[in-house]
C-alpha positions in Angstrom: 89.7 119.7 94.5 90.9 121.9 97.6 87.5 123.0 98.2 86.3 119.5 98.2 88.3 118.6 100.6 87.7 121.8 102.8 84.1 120.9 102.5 84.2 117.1 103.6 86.9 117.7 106.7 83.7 120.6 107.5 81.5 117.8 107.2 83.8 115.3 109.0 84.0 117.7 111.9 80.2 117.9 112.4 79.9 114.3 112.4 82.9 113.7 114.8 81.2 116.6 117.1 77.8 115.1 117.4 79.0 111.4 118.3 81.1 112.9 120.7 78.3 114.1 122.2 76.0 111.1 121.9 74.4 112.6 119.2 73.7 110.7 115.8 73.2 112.8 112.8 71.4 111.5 109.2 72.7 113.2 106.4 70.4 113.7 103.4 71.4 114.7 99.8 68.5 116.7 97.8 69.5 117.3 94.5 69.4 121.4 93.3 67.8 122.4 89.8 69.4 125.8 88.9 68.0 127.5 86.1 68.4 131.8 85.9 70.2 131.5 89.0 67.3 130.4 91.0 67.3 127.3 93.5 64.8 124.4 93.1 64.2 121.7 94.9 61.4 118.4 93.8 60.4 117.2 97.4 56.6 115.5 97.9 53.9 117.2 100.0 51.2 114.8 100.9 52.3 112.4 98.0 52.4 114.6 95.5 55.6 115.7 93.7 56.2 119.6 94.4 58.7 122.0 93.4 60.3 124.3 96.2 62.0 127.5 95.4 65.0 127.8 97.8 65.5 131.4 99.6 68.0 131.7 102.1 66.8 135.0 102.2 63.3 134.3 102.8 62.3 133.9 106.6 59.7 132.0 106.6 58.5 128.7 104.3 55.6 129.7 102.2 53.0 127.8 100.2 51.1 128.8 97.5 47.4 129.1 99.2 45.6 128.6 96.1 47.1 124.7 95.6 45.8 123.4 99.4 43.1 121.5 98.1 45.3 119.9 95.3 48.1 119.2 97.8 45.5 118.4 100.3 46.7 120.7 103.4 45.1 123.7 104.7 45.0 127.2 104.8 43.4 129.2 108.2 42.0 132.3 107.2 42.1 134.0 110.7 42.5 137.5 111.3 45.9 139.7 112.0 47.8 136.1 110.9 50.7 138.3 109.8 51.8 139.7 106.5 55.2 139.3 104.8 56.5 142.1 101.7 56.4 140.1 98.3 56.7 140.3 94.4 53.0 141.0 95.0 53.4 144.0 97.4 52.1 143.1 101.0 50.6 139.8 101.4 48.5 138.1 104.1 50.4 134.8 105.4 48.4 132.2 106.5 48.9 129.1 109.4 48.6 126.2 107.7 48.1 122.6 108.7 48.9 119.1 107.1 51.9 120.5 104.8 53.7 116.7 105.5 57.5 117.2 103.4 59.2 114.2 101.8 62.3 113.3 100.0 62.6 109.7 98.8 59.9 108.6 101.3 62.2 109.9 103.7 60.3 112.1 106.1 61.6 115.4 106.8 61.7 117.7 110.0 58.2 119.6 110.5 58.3 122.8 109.5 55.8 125.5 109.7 54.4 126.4 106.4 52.3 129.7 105.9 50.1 130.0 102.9 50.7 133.5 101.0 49.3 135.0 96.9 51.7 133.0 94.6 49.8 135.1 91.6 53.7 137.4 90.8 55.0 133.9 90.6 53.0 131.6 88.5 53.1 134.4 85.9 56.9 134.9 85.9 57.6 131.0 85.7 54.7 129.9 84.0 56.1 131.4 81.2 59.6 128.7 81.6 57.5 126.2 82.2 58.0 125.6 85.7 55.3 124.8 88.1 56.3 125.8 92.2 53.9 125.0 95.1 56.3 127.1 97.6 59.2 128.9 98.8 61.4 127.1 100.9 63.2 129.6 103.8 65.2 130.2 105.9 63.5 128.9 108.9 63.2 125.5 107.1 67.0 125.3 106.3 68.7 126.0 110.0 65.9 123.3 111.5 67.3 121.0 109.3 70.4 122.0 109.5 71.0 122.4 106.0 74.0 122.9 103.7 74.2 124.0 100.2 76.5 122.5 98.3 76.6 125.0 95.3 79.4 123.6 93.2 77.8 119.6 93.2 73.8 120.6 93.4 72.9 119.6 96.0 71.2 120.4 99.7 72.6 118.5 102.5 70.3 118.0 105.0 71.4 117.1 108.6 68.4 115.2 110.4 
């Protein structure tokens, strides 16, 4: 109960912050899946459901290269685009373009999405049953200001 109330005077203090400096501030709720002690997230790309593995670790957003033409964005295979260490040992990441994010037809923040090998990660959750199009990082969470809220599942999103 304490916690609960540490965590709404936290959020009560943002809110006062920002209107006192003109600012207005739209708070989202996401809900969290946990399963294994992995974060999910079901957000739309392009009108499509999608499932989004959160990292707070990872610093960049990443989406699986092989699913652009399903989820209609794309992938620019241009040289020295950067590489990133992985499951899969080093892996190219990739600009992409057209990776539009949704929750509840609620538009989020644009957010640069590189395409990366996904191959370590189908296998491992293929086998649960879980389908995941990317990895959403750390550079996705501080634009949108973001807040896990652990104990009630859910992301908070400030927009």
């Amino acid at each position: 109960m304490k916690k609960n109330i540490h965590f709404m005077l936290a959020l009560n203090l943002v809110l006062s912050v920002n209107l006192a400096f003109g600012q207005t501030s739209v708070y989202h709720e996401i809900p969290l899946t946990i399963r294994s002690n992995i974060i999910f997230i079901s957000l739309t790309v392009n009108n499509q459901p999608a499932k989004f593995i959160v990292d707070t670790g990872a610093s960049v957003s990443l989406v699986d290269k092989e699913q652009a033409a399903k989820y209609d964005f794309v992938c620019f295979k241009t040289f020295g685009s950067g590489e990133i260490n992985s499951l899969a040992g080093i892996n190219s990441l990739l600009p992409t373009s057209g990776v539009r994010l949704t929750y509840d037809y609620i538009k989020l923040k644009k957010s640069r999405f590189y395409g990366s090998n996904f191959e370590p990660l189908h296998e491992y959750f293929s086998k649960r049953n879980i389908h995941v199009l990317g990895i959403v990082g750390a550079d996705f969470l501080i634009r949108n200001n973001a807040v896990i809220d652990y104990k009630n599942k859910k992301l908070i999103l400030n927009m």
